[in-house]
C-alpha positions as CSV (number, residue, x, y, z in Angstrom):
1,X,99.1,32.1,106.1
2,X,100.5,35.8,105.9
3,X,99.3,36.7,109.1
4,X,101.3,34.0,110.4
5,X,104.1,34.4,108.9
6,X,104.7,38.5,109.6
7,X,103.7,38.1,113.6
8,X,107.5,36.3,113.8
9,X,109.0,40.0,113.0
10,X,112.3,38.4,112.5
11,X,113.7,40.9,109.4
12,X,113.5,44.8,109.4
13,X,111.6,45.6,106.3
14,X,113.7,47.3,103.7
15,X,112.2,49.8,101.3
16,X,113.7,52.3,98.3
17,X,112.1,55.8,98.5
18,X,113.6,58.9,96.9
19,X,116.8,57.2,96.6
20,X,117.4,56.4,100.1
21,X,117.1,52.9,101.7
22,X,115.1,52.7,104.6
23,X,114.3,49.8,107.4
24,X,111.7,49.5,109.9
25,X,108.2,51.1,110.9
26,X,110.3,54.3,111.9
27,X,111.9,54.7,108.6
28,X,115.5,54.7,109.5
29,X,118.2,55.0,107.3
30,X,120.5,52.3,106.0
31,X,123.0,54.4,104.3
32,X,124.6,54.2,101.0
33,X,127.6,51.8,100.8
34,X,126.0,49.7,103.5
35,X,127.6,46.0,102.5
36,X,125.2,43.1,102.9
37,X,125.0,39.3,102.1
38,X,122.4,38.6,99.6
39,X,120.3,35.2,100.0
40,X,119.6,35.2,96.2
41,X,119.0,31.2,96.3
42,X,116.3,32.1,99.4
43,X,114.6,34.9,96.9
44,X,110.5,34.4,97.0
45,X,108.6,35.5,94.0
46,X,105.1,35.8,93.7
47,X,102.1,37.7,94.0
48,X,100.4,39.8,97.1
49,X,97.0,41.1,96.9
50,X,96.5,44.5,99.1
51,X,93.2,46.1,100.4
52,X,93.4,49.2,102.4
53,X,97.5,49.3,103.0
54,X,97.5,45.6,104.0
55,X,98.0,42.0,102.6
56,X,95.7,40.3,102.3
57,X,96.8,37.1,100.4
58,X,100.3,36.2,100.1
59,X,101.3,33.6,96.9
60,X,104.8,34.2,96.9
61,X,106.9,31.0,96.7
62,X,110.8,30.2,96.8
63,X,112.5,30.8,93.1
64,X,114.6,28.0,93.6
65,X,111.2,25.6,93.7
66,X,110.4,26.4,90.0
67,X,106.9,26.5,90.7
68,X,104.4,28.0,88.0
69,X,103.3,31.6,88.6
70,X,99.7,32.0,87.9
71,X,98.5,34.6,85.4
72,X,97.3,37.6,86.5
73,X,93.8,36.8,85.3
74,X,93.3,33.4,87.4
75,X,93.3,35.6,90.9
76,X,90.2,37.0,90.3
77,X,89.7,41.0,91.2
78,X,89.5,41.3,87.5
79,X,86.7,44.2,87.7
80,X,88.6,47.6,87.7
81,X,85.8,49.6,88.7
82,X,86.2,47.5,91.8
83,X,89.8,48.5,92.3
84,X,90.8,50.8,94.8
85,X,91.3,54.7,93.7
86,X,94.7,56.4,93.7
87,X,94.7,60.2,95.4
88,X,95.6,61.3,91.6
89,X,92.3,59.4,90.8
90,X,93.2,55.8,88.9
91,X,92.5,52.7,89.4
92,X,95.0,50.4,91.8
93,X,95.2,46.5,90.9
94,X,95.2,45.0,94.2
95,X,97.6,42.1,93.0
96,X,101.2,43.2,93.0
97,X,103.7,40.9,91.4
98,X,106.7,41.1,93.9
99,X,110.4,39.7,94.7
100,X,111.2,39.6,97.5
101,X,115.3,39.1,98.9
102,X,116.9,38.5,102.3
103,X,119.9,40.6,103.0
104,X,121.4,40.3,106.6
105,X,124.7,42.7,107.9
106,X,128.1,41.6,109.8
107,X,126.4,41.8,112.2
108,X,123.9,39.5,111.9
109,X,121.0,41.8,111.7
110,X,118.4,40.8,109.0
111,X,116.5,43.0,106.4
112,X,114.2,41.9,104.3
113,X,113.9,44.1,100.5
114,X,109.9,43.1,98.6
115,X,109.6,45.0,95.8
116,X,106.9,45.3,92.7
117,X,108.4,48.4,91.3
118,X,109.7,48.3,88.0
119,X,113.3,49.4,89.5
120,X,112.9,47.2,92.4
121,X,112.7,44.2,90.3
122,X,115.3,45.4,87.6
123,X,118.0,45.5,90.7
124,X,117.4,41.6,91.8
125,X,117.3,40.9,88.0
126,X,120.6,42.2,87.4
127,X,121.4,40.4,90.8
128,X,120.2,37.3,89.8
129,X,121.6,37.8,86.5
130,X,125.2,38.1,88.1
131,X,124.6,34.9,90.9
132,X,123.5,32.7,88.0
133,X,126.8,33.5,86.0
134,X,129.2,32.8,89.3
135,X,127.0,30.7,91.5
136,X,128.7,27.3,90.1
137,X,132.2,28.5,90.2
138,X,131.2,29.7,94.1
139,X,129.4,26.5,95.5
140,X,128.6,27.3,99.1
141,X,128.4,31.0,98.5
142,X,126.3,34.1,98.2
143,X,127.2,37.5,97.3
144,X,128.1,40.7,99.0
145,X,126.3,43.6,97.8
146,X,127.0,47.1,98.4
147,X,123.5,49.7,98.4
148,X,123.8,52.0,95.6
149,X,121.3,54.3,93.9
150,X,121.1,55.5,90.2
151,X,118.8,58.0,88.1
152,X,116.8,58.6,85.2
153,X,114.9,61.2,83.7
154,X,111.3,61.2,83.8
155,X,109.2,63.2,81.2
156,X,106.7,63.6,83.6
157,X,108.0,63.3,87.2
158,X,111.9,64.5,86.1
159,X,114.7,63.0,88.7
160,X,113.6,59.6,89.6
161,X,115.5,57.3,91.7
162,X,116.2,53.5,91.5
163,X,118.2,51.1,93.9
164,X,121.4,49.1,92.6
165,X,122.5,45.8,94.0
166,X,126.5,46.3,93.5
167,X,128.1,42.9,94.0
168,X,131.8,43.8,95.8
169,X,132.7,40.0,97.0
170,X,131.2,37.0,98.3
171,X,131.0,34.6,101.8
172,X,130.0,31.5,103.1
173,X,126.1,31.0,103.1
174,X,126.7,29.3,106.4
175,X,128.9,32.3,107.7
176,X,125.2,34.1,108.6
177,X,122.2,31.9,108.9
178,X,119.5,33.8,106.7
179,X,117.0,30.8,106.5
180,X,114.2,31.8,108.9
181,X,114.1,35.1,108.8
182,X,110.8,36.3,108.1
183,X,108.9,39.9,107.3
184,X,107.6,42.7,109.4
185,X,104.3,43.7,108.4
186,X,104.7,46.3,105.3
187,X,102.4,49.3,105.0
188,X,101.7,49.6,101.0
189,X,104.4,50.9,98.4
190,X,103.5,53.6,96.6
191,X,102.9,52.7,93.0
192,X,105.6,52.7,90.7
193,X,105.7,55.7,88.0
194,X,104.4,54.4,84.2
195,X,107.5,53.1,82.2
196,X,109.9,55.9,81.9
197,X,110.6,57.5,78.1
198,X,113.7,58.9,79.0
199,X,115.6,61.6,78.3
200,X,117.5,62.6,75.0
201,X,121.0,61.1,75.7
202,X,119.9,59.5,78.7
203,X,120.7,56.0,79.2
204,X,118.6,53.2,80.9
205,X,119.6,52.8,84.7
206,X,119.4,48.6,84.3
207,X,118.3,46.5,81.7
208,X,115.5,44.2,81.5
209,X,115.5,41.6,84.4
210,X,115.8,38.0,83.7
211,X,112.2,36.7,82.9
212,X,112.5,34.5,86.2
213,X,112.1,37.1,88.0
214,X,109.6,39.0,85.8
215,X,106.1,39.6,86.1
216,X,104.2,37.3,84.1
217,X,101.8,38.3,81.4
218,X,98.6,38.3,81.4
219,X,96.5,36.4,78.6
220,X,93.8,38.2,76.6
């Protein structure tokens, strides 16, 4: 179960707010440039349901498995008027599709990066994107990525951030041993923005991710 799972505490939960990465219940910064080893063959995908800042059910299962992901329609909670209400007044799905990666220091220190916003995702897409292309010409390795940021403009909400995964050079999976680390409870995200119309001039910040790391549709 989840709850058994997050009472390890073995990974610092990572999040992306306002352009800054930040780790553990204190928010501390993990600065720009920061150079980590990506467990992109470990990465879970999945779904989470949340009630009241929590999870409550936790679906997510290793990419690397193959498994099906259930439509968003077969978890039930399909009544909106049941859904919990935003502070600007709509309606909150409870199920959040998320990825979720392990990225661990030089040091040895874990951190674990879940995501279900749409820049979260488009970061381990491109991620993914890159692994898949090298990962067969690199047996035995994973990539280094170095914490980045980039912009575009909203029309409603102007300057808004989203997190880049730049890959600077790889290591030996076995150099840093990323297989049990595990999540600290995560208070909930705050819901992603609508899908941006940008800007006149102003160019996407990543392209589509890979649909194995998408959010399935659901079926009418």
């Amino acid at each position: 179960s989840y709850a058994a799972k997050v009472t390890q505490q073995q990974g610092n939960f990572l999040t992306f707010k306002n352009g800054e990465f930040l780790f553990g219940q204190d928010a501390r910064e993990l600065p720009l440039g920061t150079r980590l080893a990506a467990n992109v063959g470990g990465l879970m995908i999945g779904w989470r349901r949340w009630h009241d800042a929590k999870v409550t059910d936790d679906l997510l299962e290793p990419l690397a498995d193959q498994k099906p992901i259930p439509m968003r329609n077969s978890l039930g909670d399909n009544d909106e008027t049941l859904w919990e209400v935003r502070p600007d007044g709509s309606r909150m799905d409870p199920w959040m599709f998320t990825n979720s990666l392990t990225l661990v220091d030089n040091e040895g220190e874990v951190y674990i990066y879940s995501t279900g916003s749409k820049g979260g995702l488009n970061a381990i897409g491109q991620l993914c994107k890159i692994y898949g292309q090298e990962y067969r010409q690199r047996p035995g390795q994973v990539p280094i990525i170095e914490l980045a940021n980039d912009f575009y403009i909203h029309n409603t909400y102007g300057k808004t951030y989203v997190p880049v995964f730049e890959v600077v050079g790889w290591t030996d999976e076995g150099a840093i041993d990323v297989s049990n680390a595990t999540e600290e409870p995560a208070e909930l995200p705050p819901p992603p923005p609508p899908v941006p119309a940008l800007a006149r001039g102003q160019r996407a910040a990543n392209p589509t991710p890979r649909a194995t790391v998408a959010a399935p549709a659901s079926r009418e």
